[in-house]
C-alpha positions as CSV (number, residue, x, y, z in Angstrom):
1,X,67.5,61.7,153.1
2,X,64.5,61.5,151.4
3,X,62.4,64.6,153.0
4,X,63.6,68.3,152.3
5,X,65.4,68.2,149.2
6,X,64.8,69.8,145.8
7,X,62.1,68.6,143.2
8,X,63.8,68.9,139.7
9,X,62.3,69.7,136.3
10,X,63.6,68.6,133.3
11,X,61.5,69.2,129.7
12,X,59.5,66.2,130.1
13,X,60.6,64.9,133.4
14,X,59.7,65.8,136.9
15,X,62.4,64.0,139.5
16,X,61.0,64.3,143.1
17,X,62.4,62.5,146.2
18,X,61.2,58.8,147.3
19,X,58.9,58.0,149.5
20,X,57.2,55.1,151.2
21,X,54.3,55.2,148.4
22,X,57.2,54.5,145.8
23,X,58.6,51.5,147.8
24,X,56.2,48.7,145.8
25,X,57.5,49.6,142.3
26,X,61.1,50.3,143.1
27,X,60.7,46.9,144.5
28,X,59.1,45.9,141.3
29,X,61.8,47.3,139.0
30,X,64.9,46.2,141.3
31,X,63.2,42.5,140.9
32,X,63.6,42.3,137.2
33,X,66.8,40.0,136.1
34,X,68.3,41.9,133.5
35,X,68.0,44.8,135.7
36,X,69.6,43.5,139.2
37,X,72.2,41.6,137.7
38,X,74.3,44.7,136.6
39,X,74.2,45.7,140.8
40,X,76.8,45.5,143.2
41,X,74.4,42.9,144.8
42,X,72.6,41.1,142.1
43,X,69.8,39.5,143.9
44,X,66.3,40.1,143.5
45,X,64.6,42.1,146.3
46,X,62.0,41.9,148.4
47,X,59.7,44.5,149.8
48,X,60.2,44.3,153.6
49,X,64.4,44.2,152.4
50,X,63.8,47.7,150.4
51,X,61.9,49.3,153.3
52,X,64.6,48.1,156.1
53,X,67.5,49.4,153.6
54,X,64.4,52.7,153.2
55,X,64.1,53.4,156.9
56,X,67.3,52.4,158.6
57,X,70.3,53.4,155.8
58,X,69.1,55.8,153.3
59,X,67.0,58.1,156.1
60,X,69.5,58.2,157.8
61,X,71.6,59.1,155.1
62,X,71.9,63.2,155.0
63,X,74.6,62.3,152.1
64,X,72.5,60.4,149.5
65,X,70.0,61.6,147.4
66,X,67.3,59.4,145.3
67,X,64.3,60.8,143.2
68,X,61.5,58.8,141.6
69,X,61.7,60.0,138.0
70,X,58.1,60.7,136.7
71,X,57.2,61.5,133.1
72,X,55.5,64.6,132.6
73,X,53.1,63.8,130.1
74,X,52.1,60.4,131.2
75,X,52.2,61.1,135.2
76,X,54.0,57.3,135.1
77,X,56.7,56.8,137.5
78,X,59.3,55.3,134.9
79,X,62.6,55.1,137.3
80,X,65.3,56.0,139.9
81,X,68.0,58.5,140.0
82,X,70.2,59.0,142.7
83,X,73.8,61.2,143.7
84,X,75.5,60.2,146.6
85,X,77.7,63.4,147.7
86,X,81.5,62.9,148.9
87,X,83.1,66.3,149.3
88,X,83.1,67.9,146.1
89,X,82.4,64.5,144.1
90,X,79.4,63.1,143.7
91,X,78.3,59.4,142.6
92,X,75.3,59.2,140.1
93,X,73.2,56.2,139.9
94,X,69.9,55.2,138.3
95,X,67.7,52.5,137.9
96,X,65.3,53.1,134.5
97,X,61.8,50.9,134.4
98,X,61.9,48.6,130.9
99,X,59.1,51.1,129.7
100,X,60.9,54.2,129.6
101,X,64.0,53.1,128.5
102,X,65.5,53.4,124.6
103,X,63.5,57.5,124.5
104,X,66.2,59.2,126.1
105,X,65.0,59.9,129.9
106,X,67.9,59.0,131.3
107,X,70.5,60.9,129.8
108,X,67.9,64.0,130.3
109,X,68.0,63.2,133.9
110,X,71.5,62.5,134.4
111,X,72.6,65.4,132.7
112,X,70.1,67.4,134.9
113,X,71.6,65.7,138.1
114,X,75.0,66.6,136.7
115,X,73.8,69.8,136.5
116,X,72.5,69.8,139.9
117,X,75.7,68.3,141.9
118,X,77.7,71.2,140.2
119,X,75.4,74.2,140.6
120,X,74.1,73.5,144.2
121,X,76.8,71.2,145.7
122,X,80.2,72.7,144.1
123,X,80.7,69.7,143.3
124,X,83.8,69.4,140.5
125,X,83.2,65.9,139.2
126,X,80.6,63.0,138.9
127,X,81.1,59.8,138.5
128,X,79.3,56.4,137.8
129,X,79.9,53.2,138.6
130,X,79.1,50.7,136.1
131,X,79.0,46.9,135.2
132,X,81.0,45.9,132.7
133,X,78.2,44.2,130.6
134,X,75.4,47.2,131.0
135,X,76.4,48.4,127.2
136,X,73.6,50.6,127.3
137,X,74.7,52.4,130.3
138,X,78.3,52.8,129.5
139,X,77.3,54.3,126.3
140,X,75.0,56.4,128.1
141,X,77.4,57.8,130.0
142,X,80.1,58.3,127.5
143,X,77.7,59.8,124.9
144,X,77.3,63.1,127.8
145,X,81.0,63.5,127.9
146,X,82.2,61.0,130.9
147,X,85.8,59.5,130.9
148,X,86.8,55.8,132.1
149,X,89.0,56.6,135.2
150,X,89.4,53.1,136.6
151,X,88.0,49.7,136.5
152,X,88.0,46.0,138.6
153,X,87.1,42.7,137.7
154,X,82.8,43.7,136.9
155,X,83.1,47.4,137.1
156,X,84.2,50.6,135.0
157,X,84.5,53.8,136.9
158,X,83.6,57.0,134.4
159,X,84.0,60.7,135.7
160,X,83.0,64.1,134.3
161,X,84.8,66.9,135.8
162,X,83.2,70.1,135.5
């Protein structure tokens, strides 16, 4: 549910939620191979197919949260972050443009969102869901203290109780 939720501050990063005026370069992003081929559906996207998911799924979502991630100092949008709340679990997801990758955004914004699920949602653990070949992600997400918990064929599950 994109409208009415909070806008989050990190040190350099300001995460607020998505909007229609972000739909052209989450489009942009979600279209790059060595991004979309780590998704659950590896295709790239088009922009009418991100606006119909936009408008008739995650609107209508009151359980799933995404916020364009935009660097402070440079006022450039540089990615996606995301929690999907189940109970007191909550799923994190991101999606981090080439440029801002390798300088440490994301683990400042998923620690921030872990931060977020606990403090606001009680939430007691997070996990992410990640393809087996994203080695930057997987270390990403072991480096801030997540544990494997399960696996299939393309994915690792990791979890952080808190």
């Amino acid at each position: 549910m994109a409208q009415g939720f909070d806008t989050i501050e990190t040190g350099r990063l300001l995460l607020r939620g998505i909007d229609e005026s972000d739909a052209e370069l989450i489009v942009e992003w979600r279209s790059v191979p060595d991004v979309y081929r780590f998704f659950k559906s590896p295709h790239k996207i088009t922009f009418d197919e991100h606006m119909n998911w936009y408008r008739n799924s995650y609107l209508k979502n009151s359980e799933r949260f995404d916020w364009i991630c935009i660097e402070k100092e440079s006022k450039r949008r540089i990615g996606v972050f995301g929690l999907i709340r189940d109970g007191d679990k909550a799923q994190i997801n991101y999606l981090l443009a080439p440029e801002g990758q390798h300088k440490g955004f994301a683990a400042e914004a998923v620690s921030k969102l872990i931060e977020y699920a606990t403090e606001k949602w009680n939430c007691k653990q997070v996990v992410a869901e990640i393809h087996r070949n994203n080695k930057p992600s997987l270390a990403l997400v072991v480096k801030l203290g997540f544990k494997k918990v399960s696996e299939d064929e393309q994915f690792e599950i990791y979890g952080i109780t808190v």
